[in-house]
C-alpha positions in Angstrom: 0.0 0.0 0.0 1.3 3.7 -0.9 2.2 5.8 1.9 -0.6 7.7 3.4 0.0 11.6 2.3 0.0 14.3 4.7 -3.8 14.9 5.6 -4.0 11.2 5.8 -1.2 11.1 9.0 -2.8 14.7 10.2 -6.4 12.5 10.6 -4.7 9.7 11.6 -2.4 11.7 14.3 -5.4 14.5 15.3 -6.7 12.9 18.5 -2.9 13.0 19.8 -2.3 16.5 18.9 -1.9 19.5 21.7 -4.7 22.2 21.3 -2.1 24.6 19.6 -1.1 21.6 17.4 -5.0 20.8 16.2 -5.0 24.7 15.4 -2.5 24.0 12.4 -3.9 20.9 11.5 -7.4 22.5 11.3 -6.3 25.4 9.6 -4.3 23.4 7.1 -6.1 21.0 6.1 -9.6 23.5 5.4 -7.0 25.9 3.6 -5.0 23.0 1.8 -4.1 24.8 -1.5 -2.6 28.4 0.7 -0.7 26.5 2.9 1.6 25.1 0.7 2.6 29.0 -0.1 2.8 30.6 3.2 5.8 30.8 5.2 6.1 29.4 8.8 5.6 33.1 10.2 2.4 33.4 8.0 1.1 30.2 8.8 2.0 31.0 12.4 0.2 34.3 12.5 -3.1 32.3 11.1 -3.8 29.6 12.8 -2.8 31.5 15.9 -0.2 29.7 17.1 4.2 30.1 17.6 6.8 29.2 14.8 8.1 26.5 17.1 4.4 24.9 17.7 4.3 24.7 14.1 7.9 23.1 13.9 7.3 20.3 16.7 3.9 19.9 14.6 5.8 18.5 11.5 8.4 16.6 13.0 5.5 14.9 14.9 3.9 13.9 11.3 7.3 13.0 10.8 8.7 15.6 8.7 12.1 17.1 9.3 10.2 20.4 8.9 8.1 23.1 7.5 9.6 22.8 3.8 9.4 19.5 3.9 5.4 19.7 5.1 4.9 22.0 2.5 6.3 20.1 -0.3 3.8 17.2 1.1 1.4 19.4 0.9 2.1 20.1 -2.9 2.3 16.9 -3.7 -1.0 15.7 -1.9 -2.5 18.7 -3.4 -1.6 18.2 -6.8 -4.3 16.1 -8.7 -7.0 18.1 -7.2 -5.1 21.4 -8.7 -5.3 19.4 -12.3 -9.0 18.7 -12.2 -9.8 22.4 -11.3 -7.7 23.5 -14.2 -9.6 20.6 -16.0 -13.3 22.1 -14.7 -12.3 26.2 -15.2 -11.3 24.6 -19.1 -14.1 23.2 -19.6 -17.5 22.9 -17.7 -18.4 25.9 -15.2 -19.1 25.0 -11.4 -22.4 27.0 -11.3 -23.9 24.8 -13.8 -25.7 21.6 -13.2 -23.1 19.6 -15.4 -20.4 21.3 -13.1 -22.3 20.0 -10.3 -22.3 16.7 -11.5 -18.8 16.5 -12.3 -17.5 18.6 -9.1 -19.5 15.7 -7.1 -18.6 12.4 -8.9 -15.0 13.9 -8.2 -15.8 13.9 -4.7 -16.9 11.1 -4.2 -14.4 9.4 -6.2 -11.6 10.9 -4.0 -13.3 9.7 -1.0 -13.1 6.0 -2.3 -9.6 6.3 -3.6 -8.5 7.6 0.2 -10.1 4.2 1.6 -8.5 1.9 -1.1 -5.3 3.8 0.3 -6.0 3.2 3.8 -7.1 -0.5 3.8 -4.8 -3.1 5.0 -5.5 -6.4 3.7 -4.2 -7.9 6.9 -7.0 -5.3 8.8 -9.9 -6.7 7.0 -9.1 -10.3 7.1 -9.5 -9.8 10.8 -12.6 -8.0 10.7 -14.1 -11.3 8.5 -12.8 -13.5 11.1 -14.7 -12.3 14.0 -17.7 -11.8 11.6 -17.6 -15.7 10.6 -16.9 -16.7 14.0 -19.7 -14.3 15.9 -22.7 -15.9 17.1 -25.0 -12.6 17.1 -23.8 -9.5 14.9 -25.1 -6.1 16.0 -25.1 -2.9 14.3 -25.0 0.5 15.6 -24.2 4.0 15.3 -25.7 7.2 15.7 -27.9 9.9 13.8 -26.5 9.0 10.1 -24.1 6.9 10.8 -27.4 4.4 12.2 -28.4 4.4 8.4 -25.5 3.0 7.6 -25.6 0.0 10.6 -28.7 -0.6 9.0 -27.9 -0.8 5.8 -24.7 -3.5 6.6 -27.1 -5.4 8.6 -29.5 -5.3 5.9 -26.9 -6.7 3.7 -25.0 -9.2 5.6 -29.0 -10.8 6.2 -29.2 -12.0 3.0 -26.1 -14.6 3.4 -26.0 -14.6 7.3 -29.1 -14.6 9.2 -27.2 -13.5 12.6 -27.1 -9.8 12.0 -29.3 -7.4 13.5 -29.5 -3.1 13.4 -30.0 -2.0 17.0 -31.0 2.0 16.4 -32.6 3.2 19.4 -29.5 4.9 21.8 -31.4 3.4 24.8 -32.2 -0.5 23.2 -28.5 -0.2 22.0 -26.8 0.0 25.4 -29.4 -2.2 27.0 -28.0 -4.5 24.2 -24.5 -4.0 24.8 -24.9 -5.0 28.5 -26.7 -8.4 27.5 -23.8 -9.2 25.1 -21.6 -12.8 25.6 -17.9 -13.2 24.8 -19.1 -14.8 21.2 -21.0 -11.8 20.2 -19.6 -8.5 17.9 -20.9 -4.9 17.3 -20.2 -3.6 14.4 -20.3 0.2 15.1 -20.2 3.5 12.7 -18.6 6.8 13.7 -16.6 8.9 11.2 -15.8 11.2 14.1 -14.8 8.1 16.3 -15.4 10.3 19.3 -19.5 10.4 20.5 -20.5 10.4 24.1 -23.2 7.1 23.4 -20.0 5.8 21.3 -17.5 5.7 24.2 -20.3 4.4 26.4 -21.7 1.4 24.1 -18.1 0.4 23.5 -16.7 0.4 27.3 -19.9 -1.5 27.7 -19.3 -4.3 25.0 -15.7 -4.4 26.2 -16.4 -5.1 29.9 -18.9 -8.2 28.5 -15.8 -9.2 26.7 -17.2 -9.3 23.3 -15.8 -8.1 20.5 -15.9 -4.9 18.1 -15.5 -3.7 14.6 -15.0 0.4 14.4 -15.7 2.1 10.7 -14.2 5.7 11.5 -12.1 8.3 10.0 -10.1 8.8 12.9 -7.8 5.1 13.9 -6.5 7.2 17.0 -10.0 8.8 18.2 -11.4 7.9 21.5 -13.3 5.4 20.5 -10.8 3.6 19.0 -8.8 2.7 21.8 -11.8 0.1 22.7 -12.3 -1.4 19.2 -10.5 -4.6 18.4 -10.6 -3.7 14.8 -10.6 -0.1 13.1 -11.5 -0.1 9.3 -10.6 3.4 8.4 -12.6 5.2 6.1 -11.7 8.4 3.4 -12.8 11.4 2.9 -11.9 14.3 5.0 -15.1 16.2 6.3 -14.7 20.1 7.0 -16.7 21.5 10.5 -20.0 22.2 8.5 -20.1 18.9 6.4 -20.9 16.2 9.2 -22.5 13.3 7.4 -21.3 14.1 3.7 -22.5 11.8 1.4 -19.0 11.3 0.1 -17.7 9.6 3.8 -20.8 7.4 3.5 -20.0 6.4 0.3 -16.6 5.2 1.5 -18.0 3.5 4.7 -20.4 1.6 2.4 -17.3 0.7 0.5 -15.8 -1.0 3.3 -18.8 -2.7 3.7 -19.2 -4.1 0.6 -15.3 -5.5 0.8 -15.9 -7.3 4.1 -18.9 -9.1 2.5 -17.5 -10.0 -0.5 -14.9 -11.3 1.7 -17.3 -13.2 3.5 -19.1 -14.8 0.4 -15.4 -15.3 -1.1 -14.7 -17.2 2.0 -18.2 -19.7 1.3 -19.2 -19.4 -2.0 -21.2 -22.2 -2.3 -23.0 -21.4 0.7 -23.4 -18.1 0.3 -24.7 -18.0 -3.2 -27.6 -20.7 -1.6 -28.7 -18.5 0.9 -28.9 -15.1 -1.7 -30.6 -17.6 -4.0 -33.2 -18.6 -1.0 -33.9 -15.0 -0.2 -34.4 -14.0 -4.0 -36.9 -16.2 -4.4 -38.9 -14.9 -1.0 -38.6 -11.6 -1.9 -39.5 -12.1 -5.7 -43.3 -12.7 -4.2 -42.7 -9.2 -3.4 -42.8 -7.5 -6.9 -45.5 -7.0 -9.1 
């Protein structure tokens, strides 16, 4: 797998950031294209913070320092420069075809940041507890419940074991009944909700086991997951829920169940087969 670029260790290093530190990471990543141009003085006087609070930052992202996180910058920033070029060339932004493109672009970033940030080695882990749970429950919280729903909606038609828990109070009276063979499978981009940290302390003291889909592998919630599947798509402070980081949560869905129906074909193809034919009563 490539190495991840610079916004990929800034999310990946953001829960273990000082205050003052979080300040540059906040300020570059929403101004990604002017940071690679300012000097450390400018940058400094922006986000607020001292030239040497800047310096620590970039050796902490591992950088031996502020030219070198600005070239990174560049180069993370470099394909997105092209397509702008590409859409001021051609297609304007305030038009529905610009709109169209600007999102498919979007979205399409957001899945090539998860391909970049799966480890095979991450997911085969993830489809071992899943074969070897006896009850599957999914949860999250306001829209990341639609998309525990929708994986438990999915995994039903090979695995009859899975269940959506949506309620906040029916999901920690669920996490206290759990047994040591049971697994949650839990969605938070942010990685960092009160009911989050609750559910999971909860499902941890019953000594089952969890599956985290996040954005953030070092957020709070993290720390009691036995797996993290990391997710793209880098969400600024007014676009909680984007439809681009559920498109790449889906897509991590959709690679754990192939897994799991590449793991029993035979089986699994029966059981789709067995639903399809319920369902088809279904249709007109």
């Amino acid at each position: 797998m490539p190495e991840m670029n610079v916004f990929e260790k800034i999310n990946a290093e953001y829960y273990q950031l000082t205050s003052a530190e979080k300040k540059v990471a906040d300020y570059a990543v929403i101004h990604q294209q002017k940071t690679q141009f300012m000097s450390i003085s400018e940058l400094a006087e922006e986000a607020g913070v001292a030239e040497a609070t800047i310096s620590r930052f970039c050796r902490r992202l591992g950088y031996r320092g502020y030219s070198a996180f600005k070239l990174a910058i560049a180069n993370a920033t470099a394909g997105r420069q092209e397509s702008a070029m590409a859409r001021q060339d051609g297609v304007p932004e305030d038009s529905v075809e610009g709109v169209c493109r600007s999102t498919y672009e979007s979205d399409m970033d957001a899945l090539r940041q998860t391909l970049e940030l799966l480890r095979p080695e991450t997911v085969r882990r993830a489809a071992d507890m899943i074969v070897s749970a006896g009850r599957v429950l999914c949860m999250g919280q306001g829209g990341s419940m639609i998309l525990a729903q929708e994986c438990a909606h999915l995994f039903s038609t090979i695995q009859m074991n899975f269940q959506a828990v949506m309620d906040s109070h029916m999901q920690a009276i669920a996490a206290s009944q759990l047994t040591p063979g049971d697994l949650v499978i839990y969605f938070s981009y942010s990685g960092s909700t009160t009911a989050l940290l609750k559910n999971l302390q909860l499902i941890q003291a019953r000594k089952a086991r969890s599956i985290l889909v996040t954005r953030f592998p070092k957020s709070p919630g993290a720390a009691y997951a036995d797996v993290v599947l990391q997710c793209g798509s880098r969400e600024g402070p007014l676009q909680g829920g984007s439809v681009a980081a559920r498109i790449a949560q889906l897509y991590l869905m959709d690679v754990l169940f192939r897994e799991i129906c590449r793991r029993d074909p035979e089986g699994s193809r029966f059981r789709q087969e067995q639903v399809a034919e319920v369902l088809s009563d279904k249709h007109i």
